[in-house]
TIVO-2410 file (N, C-alpha, C; in nm, 3 decimals):
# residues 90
REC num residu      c1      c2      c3 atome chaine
REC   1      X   0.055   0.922  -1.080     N      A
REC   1      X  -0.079   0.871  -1.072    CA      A
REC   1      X  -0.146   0.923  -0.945     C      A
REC   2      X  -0.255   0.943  -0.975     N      A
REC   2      X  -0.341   1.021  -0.844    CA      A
REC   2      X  -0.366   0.937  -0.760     C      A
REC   3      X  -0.365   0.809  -0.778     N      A
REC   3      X  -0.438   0.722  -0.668    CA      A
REC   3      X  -0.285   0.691  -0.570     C      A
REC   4      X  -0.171   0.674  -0.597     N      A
REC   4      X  -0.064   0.636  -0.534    CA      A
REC   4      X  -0.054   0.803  -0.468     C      A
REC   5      X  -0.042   0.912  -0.459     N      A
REC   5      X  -0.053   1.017  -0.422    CA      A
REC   5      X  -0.140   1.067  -0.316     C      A
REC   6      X  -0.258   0.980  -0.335     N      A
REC   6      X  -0.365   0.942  -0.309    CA      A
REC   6      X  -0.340   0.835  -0.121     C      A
REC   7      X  -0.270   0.809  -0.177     N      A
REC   7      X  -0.255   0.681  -0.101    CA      A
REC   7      X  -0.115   0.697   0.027     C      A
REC   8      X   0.010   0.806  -0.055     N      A
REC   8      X   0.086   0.837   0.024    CA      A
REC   8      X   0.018   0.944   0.104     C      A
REC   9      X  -0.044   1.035   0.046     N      A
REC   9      X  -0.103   1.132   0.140    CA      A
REC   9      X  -0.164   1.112   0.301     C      A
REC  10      X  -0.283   0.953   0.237     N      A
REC  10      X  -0.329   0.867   0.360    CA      A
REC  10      X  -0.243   0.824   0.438     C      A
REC  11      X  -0.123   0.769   0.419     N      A
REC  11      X  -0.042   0.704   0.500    CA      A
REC  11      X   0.041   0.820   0.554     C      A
REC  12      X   0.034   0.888   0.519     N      A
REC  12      X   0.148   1.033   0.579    CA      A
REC  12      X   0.022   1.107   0.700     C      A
REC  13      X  -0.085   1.132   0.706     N      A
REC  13      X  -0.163   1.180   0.805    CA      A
REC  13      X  -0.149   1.070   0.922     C      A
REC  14      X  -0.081   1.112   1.035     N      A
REC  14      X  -0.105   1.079   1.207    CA      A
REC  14      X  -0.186   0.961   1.202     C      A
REC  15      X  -0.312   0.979   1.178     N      A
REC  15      X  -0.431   0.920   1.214    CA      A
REC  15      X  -0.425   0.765   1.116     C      A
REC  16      X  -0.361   0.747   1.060     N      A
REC  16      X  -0.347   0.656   0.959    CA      A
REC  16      X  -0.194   0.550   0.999     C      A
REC  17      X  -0.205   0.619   1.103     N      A
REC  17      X   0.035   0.560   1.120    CA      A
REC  17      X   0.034   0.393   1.138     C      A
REC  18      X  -0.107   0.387   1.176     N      A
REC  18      X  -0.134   0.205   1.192    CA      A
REC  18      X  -0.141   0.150   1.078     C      A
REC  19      X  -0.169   0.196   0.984     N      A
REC  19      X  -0.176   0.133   0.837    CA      A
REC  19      X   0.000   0.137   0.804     C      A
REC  20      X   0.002   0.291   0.799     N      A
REC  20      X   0.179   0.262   0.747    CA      A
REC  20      X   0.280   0.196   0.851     C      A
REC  21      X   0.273   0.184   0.954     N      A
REC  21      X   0.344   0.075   1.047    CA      A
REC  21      X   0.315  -0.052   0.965     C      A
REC  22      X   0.181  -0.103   0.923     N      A
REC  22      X   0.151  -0.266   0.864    CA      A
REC  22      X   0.245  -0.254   0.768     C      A
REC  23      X   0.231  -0.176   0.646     N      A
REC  23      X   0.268  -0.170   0.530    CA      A
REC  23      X   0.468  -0.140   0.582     C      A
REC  24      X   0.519  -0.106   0.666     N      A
REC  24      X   0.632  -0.095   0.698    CA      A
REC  24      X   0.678  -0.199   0.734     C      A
REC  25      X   0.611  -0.273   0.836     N      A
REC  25      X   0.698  -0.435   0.829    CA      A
REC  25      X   0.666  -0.567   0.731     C      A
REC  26      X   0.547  -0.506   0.660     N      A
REC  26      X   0.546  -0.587   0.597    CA      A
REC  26      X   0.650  -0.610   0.465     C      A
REC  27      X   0.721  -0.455   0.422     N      A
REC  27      X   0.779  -0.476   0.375    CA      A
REC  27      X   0.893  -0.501   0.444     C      A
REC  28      X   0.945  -0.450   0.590     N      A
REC  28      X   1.077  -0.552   0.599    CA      A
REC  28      X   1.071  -0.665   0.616     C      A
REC  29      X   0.988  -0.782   0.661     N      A
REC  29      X   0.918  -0.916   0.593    CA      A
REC  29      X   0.942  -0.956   0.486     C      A
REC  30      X   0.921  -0.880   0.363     N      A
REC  30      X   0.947  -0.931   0.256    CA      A
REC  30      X   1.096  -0.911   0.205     C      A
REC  31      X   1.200  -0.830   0.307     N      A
REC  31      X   1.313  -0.795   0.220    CA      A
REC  31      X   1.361  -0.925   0.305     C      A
REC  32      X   1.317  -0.969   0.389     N      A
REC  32      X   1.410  -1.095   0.441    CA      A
REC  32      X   1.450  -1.210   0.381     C      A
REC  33      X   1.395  -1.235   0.259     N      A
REC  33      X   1.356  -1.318   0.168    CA      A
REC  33      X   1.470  -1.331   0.085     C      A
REC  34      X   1.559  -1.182   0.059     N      A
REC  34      X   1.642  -1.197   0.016    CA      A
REC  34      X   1.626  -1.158  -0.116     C      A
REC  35      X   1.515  -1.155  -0.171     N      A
REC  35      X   1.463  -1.131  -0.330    CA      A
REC  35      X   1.556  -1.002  -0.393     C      A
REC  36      X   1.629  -1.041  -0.488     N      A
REC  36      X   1.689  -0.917  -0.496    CA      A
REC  36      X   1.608  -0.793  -0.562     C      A
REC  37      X   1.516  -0.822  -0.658     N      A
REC  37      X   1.418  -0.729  -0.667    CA      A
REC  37      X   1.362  -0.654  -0.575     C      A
REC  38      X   1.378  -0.622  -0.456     N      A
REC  38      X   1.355  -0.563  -0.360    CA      A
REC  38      X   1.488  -0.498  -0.286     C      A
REC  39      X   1.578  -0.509  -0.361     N      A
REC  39      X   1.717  -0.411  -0.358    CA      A
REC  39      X   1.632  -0.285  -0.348     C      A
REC  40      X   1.622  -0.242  -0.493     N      A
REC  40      X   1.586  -0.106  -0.453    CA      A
REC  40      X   1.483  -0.035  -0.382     C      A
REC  41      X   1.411  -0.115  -0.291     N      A
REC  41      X   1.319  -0.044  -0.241    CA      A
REC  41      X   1.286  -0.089  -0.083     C      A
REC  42      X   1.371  -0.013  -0.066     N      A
REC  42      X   1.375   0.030   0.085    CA      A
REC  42      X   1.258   0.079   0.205     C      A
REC  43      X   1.182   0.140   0.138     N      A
REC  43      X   1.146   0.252   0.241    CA      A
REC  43      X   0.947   0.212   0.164     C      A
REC  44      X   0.876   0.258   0.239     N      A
REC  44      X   0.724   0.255   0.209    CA      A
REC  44      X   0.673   0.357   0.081     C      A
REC  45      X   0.791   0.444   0.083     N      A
REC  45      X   0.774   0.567  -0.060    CA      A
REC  45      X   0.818   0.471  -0.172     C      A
REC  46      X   0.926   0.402  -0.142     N      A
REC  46      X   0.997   0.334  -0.232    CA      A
REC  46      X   0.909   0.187  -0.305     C      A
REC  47      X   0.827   0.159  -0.195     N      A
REC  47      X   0.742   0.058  -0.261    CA      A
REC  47      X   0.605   0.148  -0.331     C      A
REC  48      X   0.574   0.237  -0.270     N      A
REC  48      X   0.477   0.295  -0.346    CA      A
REC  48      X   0.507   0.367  -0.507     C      A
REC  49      X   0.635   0.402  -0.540     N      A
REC  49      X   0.666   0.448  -0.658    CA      A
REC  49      X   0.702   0.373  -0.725     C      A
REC  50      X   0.689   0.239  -0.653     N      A
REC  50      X   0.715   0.083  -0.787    CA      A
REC  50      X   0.584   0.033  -0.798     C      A
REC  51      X   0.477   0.070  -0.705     N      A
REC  51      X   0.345   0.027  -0.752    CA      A
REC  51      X   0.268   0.187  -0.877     C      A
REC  52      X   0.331   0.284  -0.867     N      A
REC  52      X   0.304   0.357  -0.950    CA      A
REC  52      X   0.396   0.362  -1.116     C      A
REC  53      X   0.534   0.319  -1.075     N      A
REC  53      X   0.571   0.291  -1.197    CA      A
REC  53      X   0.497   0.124  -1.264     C      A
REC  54      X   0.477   0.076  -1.175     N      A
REC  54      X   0.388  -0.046  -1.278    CA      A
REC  54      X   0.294  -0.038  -1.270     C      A
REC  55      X   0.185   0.053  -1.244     N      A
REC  55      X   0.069   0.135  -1.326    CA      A
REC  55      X   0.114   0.158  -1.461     C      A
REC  56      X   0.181   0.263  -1.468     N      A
REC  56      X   0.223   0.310  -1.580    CA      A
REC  56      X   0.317   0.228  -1.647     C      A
REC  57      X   0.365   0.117  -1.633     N      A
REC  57      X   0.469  -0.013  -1.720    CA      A
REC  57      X   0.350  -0.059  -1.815     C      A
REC  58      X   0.425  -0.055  -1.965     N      A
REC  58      X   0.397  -0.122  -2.070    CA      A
REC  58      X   0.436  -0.225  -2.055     C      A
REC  59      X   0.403  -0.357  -2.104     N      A
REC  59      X   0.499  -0.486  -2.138    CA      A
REC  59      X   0.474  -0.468  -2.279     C      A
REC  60      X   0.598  -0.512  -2.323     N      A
REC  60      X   0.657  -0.551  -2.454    CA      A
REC  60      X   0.704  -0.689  -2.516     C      A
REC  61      X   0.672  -0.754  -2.617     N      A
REC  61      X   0.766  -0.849  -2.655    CA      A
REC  61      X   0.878  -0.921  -2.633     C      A
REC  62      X   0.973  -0.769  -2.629     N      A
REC  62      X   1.125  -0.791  -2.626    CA      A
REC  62      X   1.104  -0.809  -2.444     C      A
REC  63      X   1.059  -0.786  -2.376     N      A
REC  63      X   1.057  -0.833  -2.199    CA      A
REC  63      X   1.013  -0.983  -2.174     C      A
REC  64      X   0.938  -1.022  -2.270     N      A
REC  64      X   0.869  -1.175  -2.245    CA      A
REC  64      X   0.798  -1.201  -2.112     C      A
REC  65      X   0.721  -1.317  -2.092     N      A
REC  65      X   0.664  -1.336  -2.009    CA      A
REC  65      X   0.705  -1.332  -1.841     C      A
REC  66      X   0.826  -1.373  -1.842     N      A
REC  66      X   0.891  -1.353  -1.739    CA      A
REC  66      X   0.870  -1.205  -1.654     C      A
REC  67      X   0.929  -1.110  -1.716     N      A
REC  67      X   0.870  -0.947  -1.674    CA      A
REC  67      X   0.760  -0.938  -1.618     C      A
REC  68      X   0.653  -0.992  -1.688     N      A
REC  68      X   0.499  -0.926  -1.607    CA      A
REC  68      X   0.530  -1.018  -1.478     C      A
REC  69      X   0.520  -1.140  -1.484     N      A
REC  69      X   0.540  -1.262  -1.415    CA      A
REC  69      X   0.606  -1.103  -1.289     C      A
REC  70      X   0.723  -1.140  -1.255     N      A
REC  70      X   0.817  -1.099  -1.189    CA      A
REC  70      X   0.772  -0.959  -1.132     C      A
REC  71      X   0.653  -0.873  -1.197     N      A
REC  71      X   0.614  -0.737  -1.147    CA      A
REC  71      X   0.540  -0.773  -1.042     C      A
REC  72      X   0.416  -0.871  -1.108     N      A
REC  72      X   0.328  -0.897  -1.039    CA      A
REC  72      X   0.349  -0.989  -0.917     C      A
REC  73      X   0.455  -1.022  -0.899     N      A
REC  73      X   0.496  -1.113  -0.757    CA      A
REC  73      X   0.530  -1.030  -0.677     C      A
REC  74      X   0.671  -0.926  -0.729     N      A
REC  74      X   0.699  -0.842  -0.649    CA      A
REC  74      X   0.553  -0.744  -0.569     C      A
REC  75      X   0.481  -0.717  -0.646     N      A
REC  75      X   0.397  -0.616  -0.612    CA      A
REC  75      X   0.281  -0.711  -0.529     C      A
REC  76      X   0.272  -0.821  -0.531     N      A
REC  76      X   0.185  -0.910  -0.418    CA      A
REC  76      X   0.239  -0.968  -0.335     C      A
REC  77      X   0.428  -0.949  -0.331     N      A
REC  77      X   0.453  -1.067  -0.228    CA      A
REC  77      X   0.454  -0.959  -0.120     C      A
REC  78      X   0.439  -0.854  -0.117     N      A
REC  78      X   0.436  -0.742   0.021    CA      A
REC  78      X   0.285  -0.742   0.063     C      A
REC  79      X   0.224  -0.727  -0.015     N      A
REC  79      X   0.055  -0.714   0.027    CA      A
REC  79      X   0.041  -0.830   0.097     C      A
REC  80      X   0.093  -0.968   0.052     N      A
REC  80      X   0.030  -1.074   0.108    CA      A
REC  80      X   0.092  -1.093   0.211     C      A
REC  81      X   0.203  -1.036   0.308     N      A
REC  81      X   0.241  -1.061   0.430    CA      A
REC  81      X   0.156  -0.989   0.540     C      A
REC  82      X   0.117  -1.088   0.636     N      A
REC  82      X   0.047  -1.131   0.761    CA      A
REC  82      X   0.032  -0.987   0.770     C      A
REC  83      X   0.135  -0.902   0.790     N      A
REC  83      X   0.054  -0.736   0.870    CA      A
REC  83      X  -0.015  -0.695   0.791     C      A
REC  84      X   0.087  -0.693   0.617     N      A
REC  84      X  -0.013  -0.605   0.529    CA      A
REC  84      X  -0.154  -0.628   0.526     C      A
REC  85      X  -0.170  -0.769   0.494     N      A
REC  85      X  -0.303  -0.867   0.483    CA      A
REC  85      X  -0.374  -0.819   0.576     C      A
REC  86      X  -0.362  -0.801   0.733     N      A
REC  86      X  -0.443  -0.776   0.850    CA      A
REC  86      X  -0.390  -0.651   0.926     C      A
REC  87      X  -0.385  -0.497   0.875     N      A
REC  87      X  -0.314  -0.428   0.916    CA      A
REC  87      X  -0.367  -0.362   1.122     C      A
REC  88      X  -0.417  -0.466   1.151     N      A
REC  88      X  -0.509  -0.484   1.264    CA      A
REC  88      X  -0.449  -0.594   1.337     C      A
REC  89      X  -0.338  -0.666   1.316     N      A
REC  89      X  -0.313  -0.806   1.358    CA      A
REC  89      X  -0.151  -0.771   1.392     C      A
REC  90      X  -0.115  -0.769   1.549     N      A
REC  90      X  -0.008  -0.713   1.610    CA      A
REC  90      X   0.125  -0.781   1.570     C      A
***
């Protein structure tokens, strides 16, 4: 997806390292939690290619409600921590 490409590109230019510092502790913030859904994703690439694979995630039937449920937490419980939220706020 162009916009996640889009988005690593921004965070990979110098001039931007204050945004990816937020977005870096915010996700180690959220791995403290323990959530195991956040096993695999380590690193700020690693959260960005799970916000691009659930761009592109179908839900299905056979997944039930639970699935979307469970995408959409994972993919807000990082945004909503204190740095991400205020990537301006030390």
């Amino acid at each position: 997806m162009a916009t996640i490409q889009q988005l690593k590109d921004y965070l990979a230019d110098e001039e931007h390292r204050d945004l990816k510092e937020a977005f870096e502790e915010a996700l180690a913030d959220a791995r403290t939690y323990n959530v195991p859904e956040f096993d695999p994703i380590e690193t700020v690439d690693d959260l960005l290619d799970f916000f691009k694979m659930y761009l592109k995630w179908v839900p299905s039937e056979e997944a039930g409600g639970g699935a979307v449920y469970l995408r959409i937490c994972v993919f807000y419980f990082v945004l909503d921590r204190p740095r991400a939220a205020d990537p301006n706020r030390s």
